[in-house]
C-alpha positions in Angstrom: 285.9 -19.7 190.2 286.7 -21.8 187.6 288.6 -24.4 190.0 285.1 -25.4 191.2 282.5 -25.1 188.1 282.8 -29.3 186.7 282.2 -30.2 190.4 279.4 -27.9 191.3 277.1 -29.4 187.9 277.4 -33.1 188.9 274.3 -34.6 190.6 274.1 -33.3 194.1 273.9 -35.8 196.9 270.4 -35.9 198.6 271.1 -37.5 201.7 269.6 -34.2 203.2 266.3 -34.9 201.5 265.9 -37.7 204.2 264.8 -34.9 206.9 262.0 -35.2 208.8 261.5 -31.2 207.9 261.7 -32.0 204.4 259.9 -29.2 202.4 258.4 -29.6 199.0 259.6 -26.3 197.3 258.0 -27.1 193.7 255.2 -24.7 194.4 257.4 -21.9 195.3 259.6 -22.5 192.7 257.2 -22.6 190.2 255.9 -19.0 191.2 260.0 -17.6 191.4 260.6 -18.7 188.1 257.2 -17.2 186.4 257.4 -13.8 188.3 261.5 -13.6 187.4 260.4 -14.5 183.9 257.6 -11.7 183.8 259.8 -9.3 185.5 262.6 -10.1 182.9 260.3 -9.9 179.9 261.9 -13.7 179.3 259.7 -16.0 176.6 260.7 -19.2 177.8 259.0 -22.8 177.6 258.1 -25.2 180.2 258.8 -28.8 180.3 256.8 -30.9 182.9 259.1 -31.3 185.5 259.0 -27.2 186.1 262.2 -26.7 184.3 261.7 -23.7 182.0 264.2 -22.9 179.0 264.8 -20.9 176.3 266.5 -21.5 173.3 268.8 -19.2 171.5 270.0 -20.9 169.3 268.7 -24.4 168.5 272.5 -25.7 166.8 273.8 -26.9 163.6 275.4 -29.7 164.8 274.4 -33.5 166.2 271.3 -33.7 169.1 271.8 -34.5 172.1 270.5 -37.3 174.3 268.9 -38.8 170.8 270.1 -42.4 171.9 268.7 -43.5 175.4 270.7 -46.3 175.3 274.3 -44.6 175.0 275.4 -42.8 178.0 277.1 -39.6 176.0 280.0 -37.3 177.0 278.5 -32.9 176.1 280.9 -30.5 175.9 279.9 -26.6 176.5 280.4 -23.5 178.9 278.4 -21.8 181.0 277.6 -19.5 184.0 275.4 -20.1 186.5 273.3 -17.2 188.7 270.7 -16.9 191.0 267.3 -14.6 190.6 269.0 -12.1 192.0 271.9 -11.9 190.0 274.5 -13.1 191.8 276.9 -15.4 189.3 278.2 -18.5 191.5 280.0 -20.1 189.0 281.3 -19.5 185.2 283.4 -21.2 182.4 284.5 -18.1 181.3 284.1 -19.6 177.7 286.2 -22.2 178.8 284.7 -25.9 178.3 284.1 -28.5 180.4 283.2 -32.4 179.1 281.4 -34.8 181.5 278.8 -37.5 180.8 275.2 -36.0 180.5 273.8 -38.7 183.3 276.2 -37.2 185.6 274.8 -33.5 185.5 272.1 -31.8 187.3 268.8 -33.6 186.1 267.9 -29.4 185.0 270.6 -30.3 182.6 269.6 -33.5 181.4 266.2 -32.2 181.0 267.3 -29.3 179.2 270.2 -30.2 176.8 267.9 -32.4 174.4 265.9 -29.4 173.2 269.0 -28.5 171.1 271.9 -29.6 169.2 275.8 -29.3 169.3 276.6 -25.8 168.8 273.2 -24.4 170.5 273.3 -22.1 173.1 270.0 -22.6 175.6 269.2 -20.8 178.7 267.9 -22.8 181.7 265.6 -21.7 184.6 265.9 -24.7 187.0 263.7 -25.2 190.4 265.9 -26.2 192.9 264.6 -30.0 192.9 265.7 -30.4 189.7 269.2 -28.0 190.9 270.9 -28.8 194.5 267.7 -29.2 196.4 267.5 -28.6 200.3 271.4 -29.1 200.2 272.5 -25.9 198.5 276.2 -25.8 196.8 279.0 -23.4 196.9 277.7 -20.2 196.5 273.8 -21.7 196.2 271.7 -21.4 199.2 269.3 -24.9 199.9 266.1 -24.4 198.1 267.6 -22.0 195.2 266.0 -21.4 191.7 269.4 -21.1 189.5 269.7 -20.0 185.9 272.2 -21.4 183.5 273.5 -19.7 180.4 274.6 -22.7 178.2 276.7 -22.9 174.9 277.3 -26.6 173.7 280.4 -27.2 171.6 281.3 -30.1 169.3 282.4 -33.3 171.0 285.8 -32.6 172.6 287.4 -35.3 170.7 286.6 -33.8 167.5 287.5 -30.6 168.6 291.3 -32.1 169.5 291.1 -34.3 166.5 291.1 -30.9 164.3 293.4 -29.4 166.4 296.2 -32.4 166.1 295.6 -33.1 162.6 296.4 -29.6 161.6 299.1 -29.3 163.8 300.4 -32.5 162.5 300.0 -31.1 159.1 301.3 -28.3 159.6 305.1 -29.5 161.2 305.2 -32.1 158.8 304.7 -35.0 161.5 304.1 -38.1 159.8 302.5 -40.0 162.7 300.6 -43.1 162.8 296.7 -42.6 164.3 295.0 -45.3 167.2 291.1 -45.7 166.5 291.3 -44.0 170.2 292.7 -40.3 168.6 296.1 -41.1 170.1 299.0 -39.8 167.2 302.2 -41.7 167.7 305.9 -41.8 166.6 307.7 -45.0 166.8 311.5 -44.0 167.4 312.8 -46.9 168.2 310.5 -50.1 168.5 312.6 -51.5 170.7 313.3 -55.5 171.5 311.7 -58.3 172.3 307.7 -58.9 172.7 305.9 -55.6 173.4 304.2 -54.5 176.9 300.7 -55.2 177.9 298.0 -53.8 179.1 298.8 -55.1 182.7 302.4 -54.6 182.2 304.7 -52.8 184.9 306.6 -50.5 183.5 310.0 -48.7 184.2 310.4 -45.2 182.0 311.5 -42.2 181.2 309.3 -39.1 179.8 309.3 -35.5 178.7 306.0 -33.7 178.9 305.0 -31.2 177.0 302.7 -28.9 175.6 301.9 -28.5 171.7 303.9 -25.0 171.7 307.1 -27.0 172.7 306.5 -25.5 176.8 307.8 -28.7 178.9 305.2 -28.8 182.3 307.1 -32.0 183.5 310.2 -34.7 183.3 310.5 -37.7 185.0 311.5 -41.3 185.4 308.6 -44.0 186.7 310.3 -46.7 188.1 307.9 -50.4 188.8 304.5 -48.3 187.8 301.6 -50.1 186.8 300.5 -48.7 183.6 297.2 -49.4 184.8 297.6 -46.6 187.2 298.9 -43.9 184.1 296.6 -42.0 182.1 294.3 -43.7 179.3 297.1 -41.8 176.2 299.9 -44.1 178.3 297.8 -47.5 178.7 296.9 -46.9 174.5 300.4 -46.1 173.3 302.7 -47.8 175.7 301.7 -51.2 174.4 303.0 -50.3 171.1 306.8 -50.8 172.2 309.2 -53.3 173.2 312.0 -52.6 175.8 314.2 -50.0 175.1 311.4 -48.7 173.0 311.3 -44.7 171.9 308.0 -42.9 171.1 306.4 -39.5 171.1 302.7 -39.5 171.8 300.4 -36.8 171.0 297.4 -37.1 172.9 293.9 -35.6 173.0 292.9 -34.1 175.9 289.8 -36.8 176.7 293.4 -39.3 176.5 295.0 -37.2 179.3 293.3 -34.8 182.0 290.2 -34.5 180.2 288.3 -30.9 181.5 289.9 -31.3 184.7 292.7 -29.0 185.0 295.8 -30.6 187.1 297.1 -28.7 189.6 300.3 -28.3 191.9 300.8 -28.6 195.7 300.5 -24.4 195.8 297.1 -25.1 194.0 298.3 -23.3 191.0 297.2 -24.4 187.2 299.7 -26.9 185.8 297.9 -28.0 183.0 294.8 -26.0 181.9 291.7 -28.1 181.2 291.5 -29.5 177.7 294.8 -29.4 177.1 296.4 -31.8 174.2 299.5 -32.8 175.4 303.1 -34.2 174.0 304.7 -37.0 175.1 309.1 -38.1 174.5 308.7 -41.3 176.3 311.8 -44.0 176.6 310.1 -47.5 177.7 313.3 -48.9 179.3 311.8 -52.2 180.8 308.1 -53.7 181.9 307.4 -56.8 183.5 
């Protein structure tokens, strides 16, 4: 289940809304939603739109959506249920990290009413949900409810994480205004690699506990192509350059796990990973 869960809370496409049998649910919602609530004994608020929410805990840390004009990255966990129970997707307290414009407008609707650190539940009419198209697990025309707990930003969440780790091994490392650490082995010679450079290297991969999940060799790859830790710390050498990158997760494979050809979990979601990486020539 929690292969699927970032995928199933980005904005549904509504193609299907185009029908000619195209129903207006809004009424019906409105009444599954107020008899679930009553039936529950649930105190919850209603915004406009029919969304209805409750708040359980309102947050300590910064709002959410305060700045219309910045398109912002939430981090939190959740699970997701129908009215009659049945749970069609769950973090499992894992988080997930995606721009708020990009989740279900239930979402975007809802997250403002508290702060990093909240925890809110959601009671979503399917227009505002997966519509007439339904999702894995979600019929067409569904009510869904959404237990939500919103974390800190996942960069400041890695950046505590590395700095105490970095602390704690005695890693003097220099820090990019992007949270990338770095360790300049050997600088290298010559003029150092661009942003549009080609590169030929080798790597280690590795996980903070020392685990290795990959060695390699890249041979004419553009480091346009690499992830965003690479294009950051790359340009920092010269050929024949050494370094050892340790990079947030947002730098890497963000809350996207990455997974093998077997479909099994290579690197979890969120993961802060470690870099040995040889720059041995770029064009």
């Amino acid at each position: 289940m929690r292969k699927v869960v970032l995928f199933m809370l980005l904005l549904p496409l509504l193609a299907s809304c185009l029908k000619d049998d195209y129903v207006d649910y809004t009424a019906i919602d409105e009444e599954i939603i107020v008899n679930y609530l009553a039936e529950n004994n649930i105190e919850a608020q209603r915004h406009a739109s029919g969304l209805y929410y409750k708040i359980i805990d309102k947050g300590s840390g910064a709002p959410i959506g305060s700045d219309i004009s910045k398109d912002e990255k939430v981090t939190f966990s959740y699970k997701g249920y129908l009215t009659n129970g049945k749970v069609f997707a769950d973090t499992e307290g894992e988080n997930v990290t995606q721009y708020l414009s990009r989740l279900l407008i239930g979402f975007q609707i809802g997250f403002p009413y508290i702060n990093r650190e909240g925890e809110i539940q959601l009671f979503i009419p399917s227009g505002l949900a997966y519509g007439n198209s339904g999702a894995n697990g979600v019929p067409a025309n569904s009510v869904v409810i959404f237990d939500v707990k919103i974390d800190r930003d996942q960069t400041e969440i890695d950046e505590d994480i590395l700095a105490a780790f970095l602390e704690e091994n005695n890693i003097e490392a220099e820090r990019d205004e992007s949270g990338l650490y770095y360790q300049i082995i050997e600088p290298g010679e010559g003029s150092n690699a661009t942003d549009n450079s080609i590169i030929d290297a080798s790597y280690k991969g590795m996980f903070m506990d020392g685990e290795e999940f990959e060695t390699g060799t890249l041979s004419r790859t553009p480091l346009s192509n690499l992830i965003e830790a690479w294009r950051v710390g790359i340009p920092k050498l010269k050929k024949g350059g050494k370094a050892i990158f340790y990079c947030p997760s947002q730098l890497c494979y963000g809350s996207s796990p990455k997974y093998d050809k077997d479909g099994k979990i290579t690197i979890p979601a969120n993961s802060i990973l470690v870099f040995e990486i040889e720059l041995v020539n770029f064009q």
